[in-house]
N, C-alpha and C positions, 0 to 999 in steps of 0.2 A: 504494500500500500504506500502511496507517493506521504512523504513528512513534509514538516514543516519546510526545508528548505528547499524542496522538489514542488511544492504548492505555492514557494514564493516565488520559484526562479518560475513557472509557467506564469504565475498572475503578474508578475514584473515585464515578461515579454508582450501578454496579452495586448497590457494599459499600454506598450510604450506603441504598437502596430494599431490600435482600433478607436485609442481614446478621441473623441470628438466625429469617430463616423455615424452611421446610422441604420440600422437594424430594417429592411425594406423585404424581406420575402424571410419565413421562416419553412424550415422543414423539417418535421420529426420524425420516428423510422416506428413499426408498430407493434414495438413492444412495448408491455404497459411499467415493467419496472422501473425504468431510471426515471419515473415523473412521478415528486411529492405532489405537485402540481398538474392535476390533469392537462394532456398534451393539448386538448385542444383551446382551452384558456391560456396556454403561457403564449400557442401563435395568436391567438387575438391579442394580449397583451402587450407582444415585444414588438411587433411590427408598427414602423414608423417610430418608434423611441432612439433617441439619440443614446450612444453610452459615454456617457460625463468621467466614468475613471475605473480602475478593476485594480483589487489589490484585494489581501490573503485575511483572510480572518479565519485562526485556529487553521484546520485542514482544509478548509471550504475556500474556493474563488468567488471574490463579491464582483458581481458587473452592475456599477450604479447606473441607473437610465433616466432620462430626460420624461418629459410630459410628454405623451404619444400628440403627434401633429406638429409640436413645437420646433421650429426652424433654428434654434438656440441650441449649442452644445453644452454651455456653460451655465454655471448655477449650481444651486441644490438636487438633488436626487428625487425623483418623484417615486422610483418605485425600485426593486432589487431582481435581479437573474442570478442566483444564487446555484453554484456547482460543486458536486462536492465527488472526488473522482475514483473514490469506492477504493477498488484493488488494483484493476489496470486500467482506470478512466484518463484518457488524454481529451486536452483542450488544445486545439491548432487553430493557428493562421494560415490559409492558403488561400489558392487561386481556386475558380470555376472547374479548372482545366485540370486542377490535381487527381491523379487515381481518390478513388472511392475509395478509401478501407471496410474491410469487412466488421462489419457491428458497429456502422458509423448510426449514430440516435438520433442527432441535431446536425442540420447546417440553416446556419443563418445567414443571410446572405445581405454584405454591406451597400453601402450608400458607391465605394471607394472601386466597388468589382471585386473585394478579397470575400472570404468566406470563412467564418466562424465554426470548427466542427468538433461536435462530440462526439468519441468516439471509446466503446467500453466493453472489450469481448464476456466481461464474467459481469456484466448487469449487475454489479454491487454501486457503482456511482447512482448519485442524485438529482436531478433537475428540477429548481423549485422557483417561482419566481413570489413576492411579494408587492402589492401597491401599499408605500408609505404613507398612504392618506387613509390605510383603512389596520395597517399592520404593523407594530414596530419593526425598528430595523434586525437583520440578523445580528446576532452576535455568540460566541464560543462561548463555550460552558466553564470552560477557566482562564486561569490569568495566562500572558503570551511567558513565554520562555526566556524573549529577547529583550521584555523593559521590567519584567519584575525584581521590584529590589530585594534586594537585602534580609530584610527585615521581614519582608511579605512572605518569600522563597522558606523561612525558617518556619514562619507560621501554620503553611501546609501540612508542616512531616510531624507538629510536634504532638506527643502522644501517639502516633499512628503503630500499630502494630505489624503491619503488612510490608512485607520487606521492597526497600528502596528501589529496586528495578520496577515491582509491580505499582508504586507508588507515581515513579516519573510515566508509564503508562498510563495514567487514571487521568483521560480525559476532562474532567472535573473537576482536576487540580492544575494542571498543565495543559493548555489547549497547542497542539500542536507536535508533541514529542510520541515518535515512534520505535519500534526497536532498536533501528541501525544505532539512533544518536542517542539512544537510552544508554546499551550498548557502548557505545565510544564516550561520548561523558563521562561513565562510572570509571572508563578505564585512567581516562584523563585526569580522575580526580583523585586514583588509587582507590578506590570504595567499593568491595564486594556487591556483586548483585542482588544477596541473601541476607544482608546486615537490614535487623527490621529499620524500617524510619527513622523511629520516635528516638533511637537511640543514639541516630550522630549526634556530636557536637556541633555547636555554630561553627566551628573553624573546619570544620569538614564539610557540611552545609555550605558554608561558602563558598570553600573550592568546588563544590559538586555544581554550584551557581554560575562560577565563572568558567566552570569547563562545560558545561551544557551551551551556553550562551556563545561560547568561543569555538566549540565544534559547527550550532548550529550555523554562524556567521559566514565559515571558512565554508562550507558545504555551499551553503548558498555563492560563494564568489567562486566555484568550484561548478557551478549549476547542477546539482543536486548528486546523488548517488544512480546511477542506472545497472542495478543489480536484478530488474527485470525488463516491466513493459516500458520504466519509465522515459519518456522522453517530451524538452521542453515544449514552447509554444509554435518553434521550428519544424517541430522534429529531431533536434539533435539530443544524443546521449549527454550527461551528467559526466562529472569524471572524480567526483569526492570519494566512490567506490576504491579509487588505485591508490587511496590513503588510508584506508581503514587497520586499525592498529590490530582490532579481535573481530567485528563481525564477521562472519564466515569463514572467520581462518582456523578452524578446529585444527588441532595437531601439529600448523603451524610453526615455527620457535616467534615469541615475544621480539618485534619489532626493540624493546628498549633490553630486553635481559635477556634473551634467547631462550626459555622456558616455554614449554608448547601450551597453546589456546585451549584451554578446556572447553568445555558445552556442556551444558544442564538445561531442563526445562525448568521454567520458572514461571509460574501464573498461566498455564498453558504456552508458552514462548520460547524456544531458541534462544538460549542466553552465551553469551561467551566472554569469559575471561581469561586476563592472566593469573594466576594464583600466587605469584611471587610478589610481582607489582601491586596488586591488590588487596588490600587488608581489612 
């Protein structure tokens, strides 16, 4: 499933190719899963809305849109297009002319001649739109990874009994962290995957702060990990994968002490660590 840094780098390409174009023909494919939003309401809705900006909230791409009619690109947001891209859900920019992928859901087609498409072979993504005049806006069930502080970050874990891998997965705590950087954080921070929460210290907390935030970052200027379907708003592959210190390196020797990667399941999960490095 595409993280935090693989749903920025697509929403970053998205906004930087379509912001201020205009949504003028919609098409969606007939299958009923990828729509929170009945298919046939989100084409009466999107058509003719301008998209004002698209950027990452938690796992989810927000496309902010214009008042349908409106000749304006700019302003406030009248209503939301909201995607969320499951297990192997891609969001692209292309042309009319591009081959067709197979299990393409959506193409929307711009103002510009480019073309907007969703595309999702395991029907786990979501397609949902929202009018801000009748719905709040979307927003993640917890705080982002990339601006919580300190302070906040400690408040999460404390008392928690459920151990700190399965903890940086609890979407409700963390909106945005997935295995790979659950994963590489805890390595980055020396902190076992099994160590429950409640029992780090702030000064362990901390580092677990700044190595989350500092992997996520590096990931993202890296354009994401492509360790499966994932790829960006292009098409092209991620490449944070060819840095990975334990995720998938089972047996491996330790990038820092040459000691082999172990793996365990942890919260139903694929875990890996070094056990030297990690305490």
């Amino acid at each position: 499933m595409p993280e935090l840094p693989e749903v920025e780098t697509i929403a970053r390409g998205v906004h930087e190719r379509v912001r201020g174009d205009r949504i003028v023909e919609v098409w969606f494919g007939r299958h009923r899963e990828p729509f929170k939003t009945p298919a046939a309401r989100q084409a009466r809705e999107l058509e003719g809305r301008a998209i004002v900006a698209v950027h990452r909230t938690g796992k989810h791409i927000v496309c902010e849109l214009g008042t349908a009619g409106d000749r304006s690109s700019k302003g406030d947001a009248a209503a939301q297009w909201i995607v969320h891209l499951g297990m192997t859900g891609r969001l692209l920019v292309t042309t009319p002319e591009a081959p067709l992928a197979s299990h393409t859901h959506a193409r929307l087609t711009l103002k510009s001649g480019r073309e907007l498409r969703f595309v999702d072979p395991r029907r786990f993504g979501r397609l949902e739109f929202r009018d801000l005049a009748r719905n709040s806006a979307f927003s993640a069930p917890g705080v982002d990874p990339l601006t919580i502080s300190m302070e906040a970050f400690a408040a999460l874990f404390h008392g928690r009994k459920l151990a700190i891998k399965a903890a940086l997965l609890n979407q409700a705590l963390l909106s945005g962290v997935g295995n790979i950087y659950a994963d590489e954080s805890l390595f980055r921070a020396g902190i076992r995957p099994r160590r429950p929460a409640g029992r780090l210290t702030k000064v362990e907390l901390e580092r677990l702060r700044l190595a989350l935030r500092d992997v996520l970052e590096h990931a993202i200027r890296l354009g994401g990990s492509s360790v499966s379907d994932y790829v960006d708003a292009d098409g092209v592959r991620g490449f944070f994968q060819l840095e990975h210190c334990v995720y998938l390196r089972t047996g491996l020797p330790c990038r820092h002490c040459e000691t082999k990667i172990l793996r365990i399941l942890l919260a139903g999960r694929g875990t890996h660590y070094c056990p030297k490095c990690q305490k």
